[in-house]
C-alpha positions, 0 to 999 in steps of 0.5 A: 500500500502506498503511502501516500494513502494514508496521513497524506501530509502535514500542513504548515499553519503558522498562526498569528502572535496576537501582535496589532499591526501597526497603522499605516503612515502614508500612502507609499506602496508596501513591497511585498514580503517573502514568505518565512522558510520553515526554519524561521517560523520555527524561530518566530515560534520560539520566540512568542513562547519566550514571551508566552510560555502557557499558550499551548496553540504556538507549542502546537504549531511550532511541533507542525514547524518541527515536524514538518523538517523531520525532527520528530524528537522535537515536535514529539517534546511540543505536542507534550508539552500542549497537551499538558497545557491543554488535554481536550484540543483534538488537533494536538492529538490528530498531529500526535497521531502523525508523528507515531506513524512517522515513528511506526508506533501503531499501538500509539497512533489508535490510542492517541485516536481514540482519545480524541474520539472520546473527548469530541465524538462529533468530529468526524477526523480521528474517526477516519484516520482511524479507518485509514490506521485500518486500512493499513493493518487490512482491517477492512471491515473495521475501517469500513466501519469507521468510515460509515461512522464518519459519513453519518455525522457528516455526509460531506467527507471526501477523505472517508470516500477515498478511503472507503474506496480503497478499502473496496480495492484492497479487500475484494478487488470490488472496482464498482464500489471502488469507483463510487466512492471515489468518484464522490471523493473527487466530486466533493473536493475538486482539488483532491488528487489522490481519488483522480489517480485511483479512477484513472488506473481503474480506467486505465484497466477496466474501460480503455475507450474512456481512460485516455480522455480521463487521463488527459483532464486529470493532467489538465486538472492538476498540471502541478501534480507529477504524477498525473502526467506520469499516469498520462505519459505511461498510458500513452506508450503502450496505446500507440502515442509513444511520440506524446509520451516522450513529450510528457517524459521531458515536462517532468525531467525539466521539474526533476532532472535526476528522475531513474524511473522516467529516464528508464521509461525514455529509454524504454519507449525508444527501444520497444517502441521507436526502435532507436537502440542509441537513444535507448542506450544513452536514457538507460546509461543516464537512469544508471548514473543516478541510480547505479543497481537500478536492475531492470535499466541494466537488464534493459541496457544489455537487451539494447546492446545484444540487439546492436550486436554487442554480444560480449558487453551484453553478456558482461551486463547480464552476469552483473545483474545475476550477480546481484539478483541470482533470480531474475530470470529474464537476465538468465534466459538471457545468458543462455540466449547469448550463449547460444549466438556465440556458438551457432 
């Protein structure tokens, strides 16, 4: 299960520090100010608690800031410290419950859940990361179960849909179900992502007529997202558009230079699909400069040189992987492949 399914991000909320501002003096334009970087929110936070150390709502942002950077021991410190100052605020304990599956401390993460349950059994948000904590344990009923909880307080919930979809996926491979309650996911927020992508594989699998369509509006729906222009490009490859694939492969490298996987599906494309075996070659050796035991660039770039005739080196490449991975079995059919040329 990927995760991104599941505690998908921590938002960075810096919240004012009850300064007043000052009145303007005259009418020169004010230059507009660059925004804080994490570092110097941590900072301005840190100094309001200099100055107002029982305010247990900047302890609390200031564990976001922290964790938000990765130091979990800090923002683990923070969270502490706002819950001694104020035990009943459930954001506190949903942040808590973040930081404990950073740590992968499940036993802590459902008790820090159903603490909030029980101080706010209204609020609908522990009871769905609960569901996703299921999810996660492939406890499907029981996060069905949470879910339908949450869906009957509030039936505007499109994380509960999307979670509820992906619990019909995991435990039944029930793509009907699945699709609904993503689609309601996606209707209920516009801008959620994570529902788009699932409806464009189970498209993309289920109804072929209509995935290239779906693939190319989610693309233009989210043009920020990497992801759906990876899900677009690599269903452009295998359904005739290797051309506009490479295209949608060259958006991406501009974002992230040193992507292995989208050098590797370059070169793919042009060996399989264009036939160029030196454009094939030079994306294979770039996706094995970033990423030197990437296995299956390897295999691949020893396939093209046996097809450029180069059995000698080809056969040196495929040793190297089994040495790595004795089992991959393309590698060894390989070797006998070659070894069979050499002798005929």
């Amino acid at each position: 299960m990927k995760k991104n399914i599941l505690f998908l991000g921590v938002l960075l909320a810096l919240f004012a520090c009850n300064r007043t501002p000052k009145p303007e003096t005259d009418n020169t334009p004010q230059e507009p100010k660059a925004p804080v970087t994490v570092n110097e929110a941590i900072q301005l936070l840190s100094d309001s608690i200099a100055m107002d150390s029982t305010n247990a709502r900047l302890y609390q942002n200031r564990a976001k800031a922290y964790f938000a950077t990765e130091q979990i021991g800090q923002a683990m410190i923070d969270l502490n410290k706002s819950l001694q100052l104020d035990p009943n605020n459930i954001d506190t304990y949903l942040l808590l419950a973040d930081v404990y599956y950073a740590l992968g401390d499940q036993d802590n993460i459902a008790s820090t859940l159903n603490r909030a349950v029980e101080i706010n059994s209204l609020d609908a948000r522990p009871l769905v990361k609960l569901a996703e904590l299921n999810l996660l344990q492939q406890n499907f009923n029981l996060a069905i179960g949470y879910v339908d909880k949450a869906l009957g307080l509030s039936a505007y919930n499109p994380r509960a849909y999307f979670v509820k979809g992906m619990c019909y996926m995991a435990a039944k491979q029930d793509t009907v179900n699945a699709l609904k309650n993503f689609q309601l996911a996606s209707e209920q927020d516009v801008n959620f992502y994570d529902p788009v992508e699932q409806i464009s594989r189970i498209y993309a699998v289920q109804q072929p007529p209509y995935a290239m369509d779906y693939l190319r509006k989610a693309q233009q729906q989210f043009p920020d997202f990497p992801t759906a222009r990876y899900e677009l490009a690599l269903y452009l490859q295998s359904h005739g558009e290797p051309e506009e694939a490479l295209l949608h492969y060259d958006t991406l490298l501009m974002q992230r230079p040193d992507d292995y996987i989208v050098l590797f599906n370059k070169g793919y494309v042009n060996y399989v699909y264009l036939e160029d075996n030196q454009a094939a070659l030079d994306y294979f050796n770039q996706a094995l400069e970033v990423k030197p035991d990437y296995l299956d660039a390897k295999y691949n770039k020893g396939r093209v040189l046996e097809q450029m005739g180069d059995y000698s080196q080809a056969m040196e490449i495929y040793k190297e992987v089994l040495k790595t991975r004795p089992d991959y079995q393309l590698a060894i059919d390989a070797v006998n492949r070659v070894q069979n040329q050499e002798t005929e």
